[in-house]
Structure formats: structure tokens, C-alpha cells
Backbone of each chain as ProteinMPNN parsed JSONL, in Angstrom:
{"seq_chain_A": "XXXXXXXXXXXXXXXXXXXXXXXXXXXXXXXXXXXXXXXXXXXXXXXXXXXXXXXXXXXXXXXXXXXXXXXXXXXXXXXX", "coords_chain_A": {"N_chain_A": [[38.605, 166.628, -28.297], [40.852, 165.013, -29.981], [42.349, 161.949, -30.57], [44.714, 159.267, -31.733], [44.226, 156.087, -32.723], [46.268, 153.49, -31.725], [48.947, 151.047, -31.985], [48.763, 148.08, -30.07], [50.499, 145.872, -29.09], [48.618, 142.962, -30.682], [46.134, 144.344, -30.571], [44.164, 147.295, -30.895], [44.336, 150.667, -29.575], [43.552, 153.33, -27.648], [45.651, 155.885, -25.825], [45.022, 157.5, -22.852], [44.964, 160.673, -22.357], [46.817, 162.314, -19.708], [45.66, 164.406, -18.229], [43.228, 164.053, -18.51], [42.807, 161.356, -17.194], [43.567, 162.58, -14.562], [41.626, 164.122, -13.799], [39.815, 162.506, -14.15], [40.031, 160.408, -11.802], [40.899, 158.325, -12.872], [42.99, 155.413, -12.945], [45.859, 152.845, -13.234], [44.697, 150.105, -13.503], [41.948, 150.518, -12.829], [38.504, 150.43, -13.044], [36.451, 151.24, -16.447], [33.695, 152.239, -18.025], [32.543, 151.235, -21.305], [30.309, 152.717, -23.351], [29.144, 151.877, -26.628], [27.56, 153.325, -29.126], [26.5, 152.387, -32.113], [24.803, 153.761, -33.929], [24.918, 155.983, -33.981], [27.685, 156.322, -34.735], [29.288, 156.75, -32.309], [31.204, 156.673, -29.184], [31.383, 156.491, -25.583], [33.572, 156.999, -22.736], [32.987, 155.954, -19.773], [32.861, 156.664, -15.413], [32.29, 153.725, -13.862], [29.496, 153.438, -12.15], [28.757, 152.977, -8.764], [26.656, 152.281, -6.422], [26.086, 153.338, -3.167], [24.57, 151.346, -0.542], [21.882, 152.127, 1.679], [21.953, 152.51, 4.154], [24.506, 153.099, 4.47], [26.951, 155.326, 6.041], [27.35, 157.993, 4.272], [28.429, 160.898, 4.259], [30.131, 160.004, 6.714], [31.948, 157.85, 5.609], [33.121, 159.834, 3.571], [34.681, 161.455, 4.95], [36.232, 160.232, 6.709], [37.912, 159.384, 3.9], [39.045, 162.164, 3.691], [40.578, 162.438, 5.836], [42.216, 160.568, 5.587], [43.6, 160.733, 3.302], [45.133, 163.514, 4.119], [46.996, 162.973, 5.739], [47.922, 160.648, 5.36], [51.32, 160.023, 5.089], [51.428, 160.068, 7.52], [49.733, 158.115, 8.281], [50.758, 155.883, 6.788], [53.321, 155.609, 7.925], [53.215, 153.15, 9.851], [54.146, 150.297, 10.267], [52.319, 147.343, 8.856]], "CA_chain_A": [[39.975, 166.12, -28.189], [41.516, 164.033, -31.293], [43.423, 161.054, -30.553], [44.987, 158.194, -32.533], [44.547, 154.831, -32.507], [47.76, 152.746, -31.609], [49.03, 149.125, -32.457], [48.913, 147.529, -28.501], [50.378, 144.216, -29.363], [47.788, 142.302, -32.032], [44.871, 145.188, -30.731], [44.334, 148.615, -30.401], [44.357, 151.305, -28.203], [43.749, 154.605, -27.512], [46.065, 156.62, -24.787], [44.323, 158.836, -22.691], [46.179, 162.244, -21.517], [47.317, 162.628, -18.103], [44.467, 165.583, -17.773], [42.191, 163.221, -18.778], [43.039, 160.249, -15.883], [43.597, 163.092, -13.2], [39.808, 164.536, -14.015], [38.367, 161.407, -13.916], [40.422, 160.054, -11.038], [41.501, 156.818, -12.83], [44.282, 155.401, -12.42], [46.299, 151.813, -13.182], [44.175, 148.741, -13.096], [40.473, 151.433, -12.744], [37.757, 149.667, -14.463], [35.516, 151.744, -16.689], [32.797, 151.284, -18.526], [32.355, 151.538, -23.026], [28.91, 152.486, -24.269], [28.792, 152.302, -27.632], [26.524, 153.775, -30.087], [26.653, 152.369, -33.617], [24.441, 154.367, -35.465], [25.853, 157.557, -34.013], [29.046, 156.155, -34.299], [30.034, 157.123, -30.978], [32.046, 155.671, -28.04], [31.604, 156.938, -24.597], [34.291, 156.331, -21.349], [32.876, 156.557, -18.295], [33.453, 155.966, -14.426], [31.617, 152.511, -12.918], [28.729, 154.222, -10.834], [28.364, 152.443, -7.651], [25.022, 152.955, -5.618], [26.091, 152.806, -2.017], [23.252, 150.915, 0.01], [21.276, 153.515, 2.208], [22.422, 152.146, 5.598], [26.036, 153.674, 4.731], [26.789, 156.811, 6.292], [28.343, 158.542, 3.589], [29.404, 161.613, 5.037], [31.19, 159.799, 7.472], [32.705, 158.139, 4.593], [33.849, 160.913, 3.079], [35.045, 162.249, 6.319], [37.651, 158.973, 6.53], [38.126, 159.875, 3.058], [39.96, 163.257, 3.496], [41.196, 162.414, 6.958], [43.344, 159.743, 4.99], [44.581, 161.972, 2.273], [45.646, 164.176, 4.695], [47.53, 162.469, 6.594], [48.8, 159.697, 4.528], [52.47, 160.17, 5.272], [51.852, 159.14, 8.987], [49.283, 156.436, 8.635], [51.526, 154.916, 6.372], [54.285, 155.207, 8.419], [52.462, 151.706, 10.459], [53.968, 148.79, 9.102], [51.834, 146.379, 9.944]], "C_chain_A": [[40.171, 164.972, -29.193], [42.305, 163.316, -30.986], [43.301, 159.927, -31.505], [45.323, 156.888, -31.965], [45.308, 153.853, -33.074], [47.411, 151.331, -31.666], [49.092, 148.877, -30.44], [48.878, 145.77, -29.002], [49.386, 144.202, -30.874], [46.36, 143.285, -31.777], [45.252, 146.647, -31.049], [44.001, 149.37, -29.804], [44.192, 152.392, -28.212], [44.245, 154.766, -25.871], [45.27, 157.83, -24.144], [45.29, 159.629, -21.585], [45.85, 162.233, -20.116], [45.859, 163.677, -17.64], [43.58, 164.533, -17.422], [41.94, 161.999, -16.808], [42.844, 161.185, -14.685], [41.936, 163.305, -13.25], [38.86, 163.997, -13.614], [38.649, 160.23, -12.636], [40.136, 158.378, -11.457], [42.507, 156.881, -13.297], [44.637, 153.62, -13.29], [45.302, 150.721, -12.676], [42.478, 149.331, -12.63], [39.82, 150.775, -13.86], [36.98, 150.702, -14.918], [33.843, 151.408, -17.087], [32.66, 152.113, -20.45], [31.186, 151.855, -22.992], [29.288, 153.114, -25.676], [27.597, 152.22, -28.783], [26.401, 153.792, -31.836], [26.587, 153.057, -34.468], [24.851, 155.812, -35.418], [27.208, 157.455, -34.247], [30.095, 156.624, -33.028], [30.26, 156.14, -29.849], [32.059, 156.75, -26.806], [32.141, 156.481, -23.342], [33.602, 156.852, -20.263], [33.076, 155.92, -17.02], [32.529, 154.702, -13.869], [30.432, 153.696, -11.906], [28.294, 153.06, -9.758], [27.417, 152.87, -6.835], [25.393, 152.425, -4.124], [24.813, 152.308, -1.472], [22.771, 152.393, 0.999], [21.347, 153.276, 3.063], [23.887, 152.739, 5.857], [25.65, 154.759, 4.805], [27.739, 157.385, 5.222], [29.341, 159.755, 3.394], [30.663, 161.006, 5.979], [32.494, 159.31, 6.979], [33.939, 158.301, 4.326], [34.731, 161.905, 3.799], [36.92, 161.49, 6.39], [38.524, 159.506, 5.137], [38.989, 160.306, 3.108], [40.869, 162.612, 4.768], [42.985, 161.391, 6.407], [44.098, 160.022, 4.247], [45.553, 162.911, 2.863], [46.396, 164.149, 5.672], [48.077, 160.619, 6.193], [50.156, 158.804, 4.767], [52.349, 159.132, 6.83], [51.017, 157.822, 9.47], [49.975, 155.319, 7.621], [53.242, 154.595, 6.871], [53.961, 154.226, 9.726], [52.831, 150.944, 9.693], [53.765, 147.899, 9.549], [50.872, 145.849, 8.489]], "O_chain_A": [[39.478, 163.967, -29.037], [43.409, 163.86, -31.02], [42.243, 159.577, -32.027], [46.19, 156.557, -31.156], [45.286, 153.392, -34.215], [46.382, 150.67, -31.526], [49.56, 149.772, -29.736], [48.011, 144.915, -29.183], [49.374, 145.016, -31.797], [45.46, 143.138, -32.604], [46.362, 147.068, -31.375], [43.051, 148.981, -29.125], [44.905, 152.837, -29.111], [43.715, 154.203, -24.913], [44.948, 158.865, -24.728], [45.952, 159.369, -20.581], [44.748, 162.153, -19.573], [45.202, 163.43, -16.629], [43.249, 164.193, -16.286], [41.207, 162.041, -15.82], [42.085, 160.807, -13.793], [41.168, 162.536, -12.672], [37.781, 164.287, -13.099], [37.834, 159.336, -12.408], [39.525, 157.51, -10.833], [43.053, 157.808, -13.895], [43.695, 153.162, -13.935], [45.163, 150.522, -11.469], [41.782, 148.488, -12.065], [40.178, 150.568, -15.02], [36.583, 151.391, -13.978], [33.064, 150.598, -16.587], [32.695, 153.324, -20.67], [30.641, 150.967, -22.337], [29.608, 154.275, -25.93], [26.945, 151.243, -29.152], [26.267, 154.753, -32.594], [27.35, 153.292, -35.405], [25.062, 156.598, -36.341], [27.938, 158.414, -33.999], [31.317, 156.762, -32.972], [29.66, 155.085, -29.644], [32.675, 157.803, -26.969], [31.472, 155.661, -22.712], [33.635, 158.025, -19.892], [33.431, 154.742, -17.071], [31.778, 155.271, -13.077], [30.791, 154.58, -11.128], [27.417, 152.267, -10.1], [27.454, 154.068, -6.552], [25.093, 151.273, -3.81], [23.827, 152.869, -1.951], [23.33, 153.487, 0.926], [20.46, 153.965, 3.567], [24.411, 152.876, 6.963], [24.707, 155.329, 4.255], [28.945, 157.195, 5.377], [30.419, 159.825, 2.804], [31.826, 161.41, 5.979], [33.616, 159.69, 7.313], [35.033, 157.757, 4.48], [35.326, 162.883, 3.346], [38.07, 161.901, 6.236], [39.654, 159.977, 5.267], [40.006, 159.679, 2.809], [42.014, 162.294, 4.446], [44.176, 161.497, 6.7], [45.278, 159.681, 4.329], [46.63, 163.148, 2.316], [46.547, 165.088, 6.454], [48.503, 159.728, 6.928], [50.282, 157.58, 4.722], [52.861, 158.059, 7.146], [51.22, 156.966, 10.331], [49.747, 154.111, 7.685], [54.06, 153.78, 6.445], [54.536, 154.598, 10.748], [52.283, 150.691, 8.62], [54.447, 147.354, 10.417], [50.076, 144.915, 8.582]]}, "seq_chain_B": "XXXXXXXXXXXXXXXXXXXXXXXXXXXXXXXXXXXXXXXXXXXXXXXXXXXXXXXXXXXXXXXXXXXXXXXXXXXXXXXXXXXXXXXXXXXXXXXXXXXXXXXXXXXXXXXXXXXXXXXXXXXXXXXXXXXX", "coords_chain_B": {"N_chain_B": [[25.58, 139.549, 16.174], [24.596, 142.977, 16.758], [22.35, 145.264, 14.91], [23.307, 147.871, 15.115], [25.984, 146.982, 15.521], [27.129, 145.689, 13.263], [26.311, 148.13, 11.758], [29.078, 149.308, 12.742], [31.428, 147.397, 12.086], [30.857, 147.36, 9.12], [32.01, 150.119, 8.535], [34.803, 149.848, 9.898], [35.345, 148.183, 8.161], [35.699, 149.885, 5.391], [37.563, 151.569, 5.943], [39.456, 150.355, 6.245], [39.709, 149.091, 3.747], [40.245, 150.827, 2.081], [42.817, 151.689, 3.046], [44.426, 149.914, 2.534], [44.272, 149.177, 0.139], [45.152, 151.504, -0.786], [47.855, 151.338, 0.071], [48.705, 148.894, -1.123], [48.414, 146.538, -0.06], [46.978, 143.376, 1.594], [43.568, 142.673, 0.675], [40.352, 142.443, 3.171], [38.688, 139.944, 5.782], [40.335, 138.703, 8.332], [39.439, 137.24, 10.576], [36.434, 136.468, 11.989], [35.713, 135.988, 14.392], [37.259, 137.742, 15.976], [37.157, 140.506, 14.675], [34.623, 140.695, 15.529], [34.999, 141.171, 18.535], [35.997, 143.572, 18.055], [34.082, 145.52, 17.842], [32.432, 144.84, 20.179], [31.769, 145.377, 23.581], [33.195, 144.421, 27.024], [30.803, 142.4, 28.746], [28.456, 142.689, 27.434], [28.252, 144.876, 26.352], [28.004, 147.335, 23.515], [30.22, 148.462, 20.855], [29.627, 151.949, 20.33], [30.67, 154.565, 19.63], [31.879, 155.29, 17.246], [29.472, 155.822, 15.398], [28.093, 158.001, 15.206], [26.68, 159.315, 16.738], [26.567, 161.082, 19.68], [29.156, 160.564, 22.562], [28.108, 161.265, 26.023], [29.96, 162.011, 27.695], [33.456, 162.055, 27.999], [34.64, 160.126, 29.586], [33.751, 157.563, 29.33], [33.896, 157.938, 26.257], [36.905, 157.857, 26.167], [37.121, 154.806, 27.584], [36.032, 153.543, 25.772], [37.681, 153.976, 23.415], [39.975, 152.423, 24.396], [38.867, 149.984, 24.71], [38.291, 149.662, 21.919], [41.533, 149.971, 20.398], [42.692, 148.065, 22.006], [41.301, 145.654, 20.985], [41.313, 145.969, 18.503], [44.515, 145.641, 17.848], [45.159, 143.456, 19.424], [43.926, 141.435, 18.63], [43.924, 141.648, 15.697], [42.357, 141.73, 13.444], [41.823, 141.965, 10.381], [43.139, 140.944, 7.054], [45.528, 143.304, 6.864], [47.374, 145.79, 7.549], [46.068, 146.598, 10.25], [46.784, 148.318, 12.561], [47.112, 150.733, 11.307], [44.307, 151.161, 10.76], [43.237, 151.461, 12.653], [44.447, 153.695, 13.326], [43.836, 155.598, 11.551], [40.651, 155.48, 12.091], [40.973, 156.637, 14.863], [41.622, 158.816, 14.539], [39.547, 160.26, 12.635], [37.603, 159.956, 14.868], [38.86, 161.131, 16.877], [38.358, 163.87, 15.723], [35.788, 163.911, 15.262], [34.907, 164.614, 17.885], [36.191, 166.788, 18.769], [38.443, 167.068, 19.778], [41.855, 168.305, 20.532], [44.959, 167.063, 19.662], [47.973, 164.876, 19.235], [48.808, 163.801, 16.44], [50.847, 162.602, 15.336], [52.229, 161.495, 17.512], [50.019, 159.777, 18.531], [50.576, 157.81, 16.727], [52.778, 157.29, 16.958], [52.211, 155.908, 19.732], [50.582, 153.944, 18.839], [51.889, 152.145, 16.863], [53.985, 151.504, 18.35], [52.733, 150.132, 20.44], [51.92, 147.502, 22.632], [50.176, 144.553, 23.444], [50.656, 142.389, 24.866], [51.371, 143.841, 27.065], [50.53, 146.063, 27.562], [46.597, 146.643, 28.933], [43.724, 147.405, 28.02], [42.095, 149.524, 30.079], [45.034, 151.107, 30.359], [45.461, 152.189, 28.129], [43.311, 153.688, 27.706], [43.578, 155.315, 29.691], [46.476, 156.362, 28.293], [44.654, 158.171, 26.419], [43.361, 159.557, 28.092], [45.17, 161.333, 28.994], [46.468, 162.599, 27.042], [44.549, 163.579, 24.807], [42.897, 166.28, 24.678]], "CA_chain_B": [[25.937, 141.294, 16.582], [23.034, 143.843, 16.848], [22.291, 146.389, 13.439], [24.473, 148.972, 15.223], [27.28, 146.665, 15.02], [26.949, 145.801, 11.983], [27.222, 149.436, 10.865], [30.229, 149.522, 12.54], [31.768, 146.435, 11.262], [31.197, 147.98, 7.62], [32.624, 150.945, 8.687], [35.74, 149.62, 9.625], [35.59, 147.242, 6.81], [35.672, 150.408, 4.442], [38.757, 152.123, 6.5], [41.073, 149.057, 5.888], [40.109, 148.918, 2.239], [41.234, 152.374, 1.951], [43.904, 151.659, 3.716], [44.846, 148.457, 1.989], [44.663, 149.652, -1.235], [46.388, 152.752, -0.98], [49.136, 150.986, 0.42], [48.973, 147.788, -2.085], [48.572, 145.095, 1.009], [45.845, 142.361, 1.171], [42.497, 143.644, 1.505], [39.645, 141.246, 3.786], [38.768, 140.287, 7.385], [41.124, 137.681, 8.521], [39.419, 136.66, 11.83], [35.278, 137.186, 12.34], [35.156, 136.222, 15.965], [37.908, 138.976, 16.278], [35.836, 141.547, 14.32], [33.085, 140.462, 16.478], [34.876, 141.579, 19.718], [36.193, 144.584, 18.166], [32.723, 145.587, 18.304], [31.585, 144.492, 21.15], [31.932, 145.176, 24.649], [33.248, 143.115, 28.155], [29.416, 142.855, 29.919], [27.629, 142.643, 26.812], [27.739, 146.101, 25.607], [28.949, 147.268, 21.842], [30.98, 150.257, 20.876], [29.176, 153.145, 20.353], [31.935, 155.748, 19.141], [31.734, 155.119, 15.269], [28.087, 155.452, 14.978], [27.746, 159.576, 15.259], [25.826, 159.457, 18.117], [28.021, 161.782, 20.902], [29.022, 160.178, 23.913], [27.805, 162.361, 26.724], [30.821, 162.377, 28.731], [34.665, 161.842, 28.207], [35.536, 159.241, 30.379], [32.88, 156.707, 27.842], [34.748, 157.666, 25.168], [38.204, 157.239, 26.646], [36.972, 153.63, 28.12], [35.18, 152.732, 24.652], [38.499, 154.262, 22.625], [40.862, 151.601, 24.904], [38.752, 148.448, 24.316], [38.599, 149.416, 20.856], [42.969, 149.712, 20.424], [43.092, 146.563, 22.389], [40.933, 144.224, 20.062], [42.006, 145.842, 16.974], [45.899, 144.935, 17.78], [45.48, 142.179, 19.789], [42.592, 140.387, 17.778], [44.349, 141.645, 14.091], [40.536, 141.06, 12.516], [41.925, 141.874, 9.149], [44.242, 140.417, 6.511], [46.787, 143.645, 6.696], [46.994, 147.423, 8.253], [45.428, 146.476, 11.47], [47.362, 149.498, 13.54], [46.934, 151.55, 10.253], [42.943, 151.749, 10.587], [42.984, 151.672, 14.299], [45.201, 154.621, 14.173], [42.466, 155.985, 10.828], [39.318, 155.417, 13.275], [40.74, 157.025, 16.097], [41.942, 160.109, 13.896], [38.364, 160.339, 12.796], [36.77, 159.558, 16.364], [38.613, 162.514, 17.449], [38.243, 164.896, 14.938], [34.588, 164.2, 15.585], [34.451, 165.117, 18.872], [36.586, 168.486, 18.291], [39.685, 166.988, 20.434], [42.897, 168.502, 20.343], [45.697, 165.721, 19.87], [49.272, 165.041, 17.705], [48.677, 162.65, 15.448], [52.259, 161.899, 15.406], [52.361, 161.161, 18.842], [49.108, 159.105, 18.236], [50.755, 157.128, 15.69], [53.468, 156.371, 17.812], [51.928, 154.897, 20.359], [49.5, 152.838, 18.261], [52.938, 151.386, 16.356], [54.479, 150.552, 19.589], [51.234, 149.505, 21.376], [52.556, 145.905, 22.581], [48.376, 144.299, 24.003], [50.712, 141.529, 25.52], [51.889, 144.245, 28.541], [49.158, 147.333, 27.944], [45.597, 146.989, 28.732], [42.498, 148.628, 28.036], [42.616, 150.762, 30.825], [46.182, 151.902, 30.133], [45.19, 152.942, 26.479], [42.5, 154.683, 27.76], [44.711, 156.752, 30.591], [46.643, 157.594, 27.625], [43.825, 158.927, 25.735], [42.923, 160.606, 28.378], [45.982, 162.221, 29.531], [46.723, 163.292, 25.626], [43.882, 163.896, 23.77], [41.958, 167.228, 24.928]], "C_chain_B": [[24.177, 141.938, 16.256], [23.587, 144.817, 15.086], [23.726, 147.411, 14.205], [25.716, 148.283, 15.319], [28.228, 146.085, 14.083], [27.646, 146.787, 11.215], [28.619, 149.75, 11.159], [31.817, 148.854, 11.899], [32.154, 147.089, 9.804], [32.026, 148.879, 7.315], [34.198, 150.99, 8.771], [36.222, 148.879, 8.505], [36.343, 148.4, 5.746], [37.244, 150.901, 4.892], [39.6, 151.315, 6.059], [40.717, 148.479, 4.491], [40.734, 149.875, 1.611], [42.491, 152.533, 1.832], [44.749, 150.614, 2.709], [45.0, 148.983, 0.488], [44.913, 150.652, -2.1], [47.574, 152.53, -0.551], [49.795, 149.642, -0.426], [49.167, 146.487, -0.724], [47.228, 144.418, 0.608], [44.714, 143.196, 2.196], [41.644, 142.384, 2.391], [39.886, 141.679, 5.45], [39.2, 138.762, 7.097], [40.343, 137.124, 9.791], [37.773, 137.119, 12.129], [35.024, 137.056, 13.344], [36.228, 137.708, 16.044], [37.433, 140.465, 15.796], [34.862, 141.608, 15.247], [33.482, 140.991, 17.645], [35.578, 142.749, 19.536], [35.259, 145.65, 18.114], [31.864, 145.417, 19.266], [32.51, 144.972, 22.498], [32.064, 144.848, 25.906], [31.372, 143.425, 28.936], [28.164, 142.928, 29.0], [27.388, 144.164, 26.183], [28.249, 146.156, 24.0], [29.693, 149.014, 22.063], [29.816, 151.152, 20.179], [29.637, 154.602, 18.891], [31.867, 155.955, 17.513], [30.173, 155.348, 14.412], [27.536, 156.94, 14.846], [26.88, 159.999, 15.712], [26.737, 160.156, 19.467], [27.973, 160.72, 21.727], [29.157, 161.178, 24.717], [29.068, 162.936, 27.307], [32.243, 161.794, 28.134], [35.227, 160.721, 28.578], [34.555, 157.869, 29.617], [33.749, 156.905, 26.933], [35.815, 157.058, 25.56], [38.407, 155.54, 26.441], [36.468, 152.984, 26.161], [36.386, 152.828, 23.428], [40.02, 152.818, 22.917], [40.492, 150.265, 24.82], [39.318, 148.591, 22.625], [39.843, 149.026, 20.211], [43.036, 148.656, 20.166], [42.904, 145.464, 21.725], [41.857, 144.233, 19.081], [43.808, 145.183, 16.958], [45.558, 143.752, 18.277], [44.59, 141.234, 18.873], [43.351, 140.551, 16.158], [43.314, 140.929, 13.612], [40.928, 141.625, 11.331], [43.203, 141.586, 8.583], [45.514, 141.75, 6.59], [46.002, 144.836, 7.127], [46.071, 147.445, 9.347], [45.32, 147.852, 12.233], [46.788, 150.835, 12.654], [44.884, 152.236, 10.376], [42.843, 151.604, 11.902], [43.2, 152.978, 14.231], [44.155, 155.698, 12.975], [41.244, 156.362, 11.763], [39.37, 156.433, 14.187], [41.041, 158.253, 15.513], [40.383, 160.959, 13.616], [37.44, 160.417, 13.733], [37.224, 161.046, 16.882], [38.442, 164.249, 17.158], [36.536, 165.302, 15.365], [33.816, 164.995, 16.915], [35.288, 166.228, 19.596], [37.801, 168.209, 19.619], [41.258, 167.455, 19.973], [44.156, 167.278, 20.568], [47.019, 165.755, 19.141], [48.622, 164.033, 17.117], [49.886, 161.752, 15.049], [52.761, 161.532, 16.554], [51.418, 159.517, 18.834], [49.486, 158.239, 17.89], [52.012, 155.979, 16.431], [53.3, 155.648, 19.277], [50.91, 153.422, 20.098], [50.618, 151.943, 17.505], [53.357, 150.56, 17.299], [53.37, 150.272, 20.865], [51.475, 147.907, 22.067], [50.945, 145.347, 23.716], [49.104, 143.077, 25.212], [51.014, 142.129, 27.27], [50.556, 145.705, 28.555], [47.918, 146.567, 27.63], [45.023, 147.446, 28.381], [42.697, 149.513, 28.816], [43.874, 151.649, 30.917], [45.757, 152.391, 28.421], [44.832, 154.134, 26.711], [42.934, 155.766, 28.745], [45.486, 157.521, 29.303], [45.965, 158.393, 26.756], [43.335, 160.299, 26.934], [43.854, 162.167, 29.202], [46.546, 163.253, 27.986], [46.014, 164.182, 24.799], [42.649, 164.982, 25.185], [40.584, 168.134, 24.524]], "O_chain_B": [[23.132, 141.505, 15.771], [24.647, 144.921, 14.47], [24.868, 147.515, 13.756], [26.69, 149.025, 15.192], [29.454, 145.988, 14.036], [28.658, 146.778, 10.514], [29.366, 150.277, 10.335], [32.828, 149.412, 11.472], [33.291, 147.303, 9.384], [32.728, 148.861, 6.304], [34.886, 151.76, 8.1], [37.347, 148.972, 8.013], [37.417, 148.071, 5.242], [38.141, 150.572, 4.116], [40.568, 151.724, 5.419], [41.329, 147.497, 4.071], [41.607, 149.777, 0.749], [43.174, 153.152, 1.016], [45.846, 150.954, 2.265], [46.093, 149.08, -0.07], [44.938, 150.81, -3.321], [48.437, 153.394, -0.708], [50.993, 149.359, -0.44], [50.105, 145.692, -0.678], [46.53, 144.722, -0.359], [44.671, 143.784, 3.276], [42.212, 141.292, 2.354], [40.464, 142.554, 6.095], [38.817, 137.945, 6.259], [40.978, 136.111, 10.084], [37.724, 138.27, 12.562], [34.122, 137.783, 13.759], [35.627, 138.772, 16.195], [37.382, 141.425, 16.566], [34.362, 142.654, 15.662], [32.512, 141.472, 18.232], [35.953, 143.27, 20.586], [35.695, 146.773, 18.365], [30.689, 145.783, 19.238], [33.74, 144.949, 22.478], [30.938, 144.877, 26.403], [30.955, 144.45, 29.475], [27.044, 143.152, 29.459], [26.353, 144.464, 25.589], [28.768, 145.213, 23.402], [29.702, 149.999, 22.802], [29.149, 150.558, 19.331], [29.163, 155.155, 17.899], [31.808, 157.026, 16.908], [29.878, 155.117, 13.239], [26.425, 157.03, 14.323], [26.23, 160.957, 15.295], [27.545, 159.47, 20.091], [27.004, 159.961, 21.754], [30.03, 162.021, 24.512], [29.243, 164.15, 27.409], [31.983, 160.693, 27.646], [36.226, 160.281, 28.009], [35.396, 156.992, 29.423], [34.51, 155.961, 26.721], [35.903, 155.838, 25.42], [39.215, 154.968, 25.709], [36.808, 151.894, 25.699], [36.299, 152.014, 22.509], [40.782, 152.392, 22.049], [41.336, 149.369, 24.83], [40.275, 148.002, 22.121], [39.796, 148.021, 19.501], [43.25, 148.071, 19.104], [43.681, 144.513, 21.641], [42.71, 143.425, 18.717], [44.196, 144.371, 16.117], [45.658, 142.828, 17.469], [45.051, 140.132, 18.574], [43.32, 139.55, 15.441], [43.324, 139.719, 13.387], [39.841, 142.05, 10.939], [44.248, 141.803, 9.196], [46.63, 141.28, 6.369], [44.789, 145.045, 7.162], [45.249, 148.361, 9.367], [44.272, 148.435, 12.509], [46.165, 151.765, 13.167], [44.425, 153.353, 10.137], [41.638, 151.739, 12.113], [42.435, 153.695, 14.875], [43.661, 156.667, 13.551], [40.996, 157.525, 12.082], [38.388, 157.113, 14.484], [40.535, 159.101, 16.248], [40.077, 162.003, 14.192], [36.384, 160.977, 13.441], [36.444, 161.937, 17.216], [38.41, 165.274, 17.838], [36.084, 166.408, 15.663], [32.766, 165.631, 17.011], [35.122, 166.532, 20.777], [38.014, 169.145, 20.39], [41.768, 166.868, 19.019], [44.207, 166.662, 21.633], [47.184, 166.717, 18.392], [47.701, 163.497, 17.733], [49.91, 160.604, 14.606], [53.946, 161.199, 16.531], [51.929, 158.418, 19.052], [49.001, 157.285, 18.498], [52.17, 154.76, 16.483], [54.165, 154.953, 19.809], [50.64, 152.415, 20.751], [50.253, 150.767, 17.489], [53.26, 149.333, 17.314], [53.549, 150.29, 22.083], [50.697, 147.148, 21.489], [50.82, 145.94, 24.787], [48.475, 142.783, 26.228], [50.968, 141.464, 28.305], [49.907, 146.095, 29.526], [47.802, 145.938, 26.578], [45.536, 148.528, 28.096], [43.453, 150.423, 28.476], [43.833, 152.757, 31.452], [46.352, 153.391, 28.02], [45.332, 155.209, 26.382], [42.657, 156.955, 28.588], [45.381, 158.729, 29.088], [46.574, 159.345, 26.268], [43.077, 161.484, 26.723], [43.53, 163.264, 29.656], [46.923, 164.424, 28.033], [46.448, 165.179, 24.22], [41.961, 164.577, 26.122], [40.154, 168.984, 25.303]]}, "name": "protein", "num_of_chains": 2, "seq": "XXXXXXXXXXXXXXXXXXXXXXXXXXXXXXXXXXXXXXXXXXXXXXXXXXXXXXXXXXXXXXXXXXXXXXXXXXXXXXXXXXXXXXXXXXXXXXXXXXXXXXXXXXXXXXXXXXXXXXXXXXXXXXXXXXXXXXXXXXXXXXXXXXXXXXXXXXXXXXXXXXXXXXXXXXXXXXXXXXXXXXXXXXXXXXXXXXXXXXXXXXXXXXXXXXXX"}
């Protein structure tokens, strides 16, 4: 994928495509992380990896997770 | 608190960050004795329910589903979406234990929940007159 890098103010920037953000499920204010590779000249985006501790249940989680996605509408209809 | 209430502590911790910052409110625990007794139980016991350990019988859950309510509104142990991960938890709690329920029913009694005129034991009647 070929993109061009834009004036952003006094830096610059590359935009990344809508595909791109949904894919990688970031979003507004998502930190990543740069590695770059001089002598290859390469630049790689990727997501923050977080290492949950091993006392979290992570199924359960992931359980909350969906339960919240899926139902969204009515736990956000609580205003509190 | 003991390790198992701990884990549940975290547990809710994670629910009302979820919550919190899918809704853009303030994330945190506003109150740690109030955390502390939404965890715990009158007589020295703790809750149970969140830990994915069954409870044998029905009328445990019920009783352990009506303290829980009660703290979480009346205690409000976090900076925002109190009702919001109460009403999360218990969606989860009964999914786990393969209960039939509305969720929009659910929702509206956890909105209009008022701790200053319902008890525990009235929570837990309506859990147990609702949720099958």
C-alpha cells in the first residue's frame, strides 16, 4: 500500500485508510508503537502488546467483552 | 480483603473501564471502603458469584446477586457508570449460569433501583421472581 506524506502543520504525516484503522482496531487518541529500521529503511506500525498478569481470567474477560458489544444500546441507556 | 476478592475487585475494575471509556465518562474507583463492601459480605463472608466457581443452589446466588446491587448503587465505588457495570456484571453472572431473563427489564430496574427504600432482600426476590 503507497501512501503520501502530508504537511500536518510544521510536521508530517501519513493518513492511514479507514481499512487500515478498522483491521487494526485503532481508533482516535490509540497509541501505537514505530519501529524503525534504518538500514532497511523501513518503518513498522504496530498495536501496544499488553501482557495481562496470569491471575486475570481472560476468558471471562472476553466474555464481558462481547456481552458489552452486544448490548451496548441498553447498558448505555444508565445514566449514571 | 482475601486473594479471591481481590480478583473480584479487578474484575469489576475492568467492567467500568469498559464501560467508562466506551461511554467517554471518568474512569477510577471513587470510594475503596465502598469497593471493599461491594465485595464483601454482612457476617464476614465475600461474594463468590464473579469468580467461576458455580454456586450450588439458586437461592446463594439470588442472596449474593442482592448484596451485590445494593453496595454497588448505594456505595457508588467508582468515579462514573456505577448502575452501568452493576447492570454489565449481572448480565454476565447470568449468562453464566444459563438463566433466562430480559435485559431490558433488568436494566430497568437497576436505573430505578432507589437503595434508600429497596433492600438486599427485595433485589434478591426480584431476581428471583425474574430471572429463570
Amino acid at each position: 500500500m503507497r501512501r503520501k506524506i502530508i504537511r500536518v502543520g510544521s510536521s508530517r504525516g501519513v493518513l492511514l485508510p479507514r481499512e487500515v484503522t478498522r483491521a487494526m482496531t485503532w481508533d482516535f487518541g490509540s497509541e501505537i508503537e514505530l519501529n524503525m529500521n534504518k538500514e532497511k529503511k523501513e518503518l513498522t506500525l504496530s498495536t501496544i502488546k499488553v501482557k495481562i498478569p496470569d491471575e486475570y481470567n481472560t476468558d471471562m474477560m472476553n466474555e464481558i467483552v462481547e456481552i458489552l458489544n452486544e448490548n451496548a444500546d441498553v447498558l448505555g441507556g444508565i445514566d449514571d | 480483603m482475601t486473594n479471591d476478592q481481590v480478583q473480584q475487585v479487578k474484575i469489576l475494575g475492568f467492567a467500568n473501564w469498559l464501560l467508562a471509556r466506551k461511554f467517554g465518562t471518568e474512569i477510577g474507583i471513587r470510594d475503596t471502603n465502598a469497593m471493599e463492601n461491594v465485595v464483601s459480605l454482612p457476617g464476614g463472608g465475600s461474594l463468590t458469584c464473579f469468580l467461576g466457581e458455580k454456586l450450588s443452589n439458586r437461592r446463594d446466588l439470588y442472596t449474593q446477586l442482592g448484596w451485590f446491587v445494593y453496595y454497588m448503587i448505594s456505595g457508588e465505588p467508582f468515579n462514573s457508570k456505577n448502575r452501568s457495570t452493576t447492570l454489565l456484571m449481572l448480565s454476565w453472572c447470568l449468562k453464566y449460569y444459563q438463566m433466562d431473563y430480559d435485559i431490558e427489564a433488568l436494566r430497568d430496574f437497576i436505573r430505578n433501583m432507589d437503595p434508600m427504600k429497596q433492600g438486599n432482600s427485595d433485589i434478591s426476590l426480584w431476581f428471583s421472581s425474574n430471572c429463570h
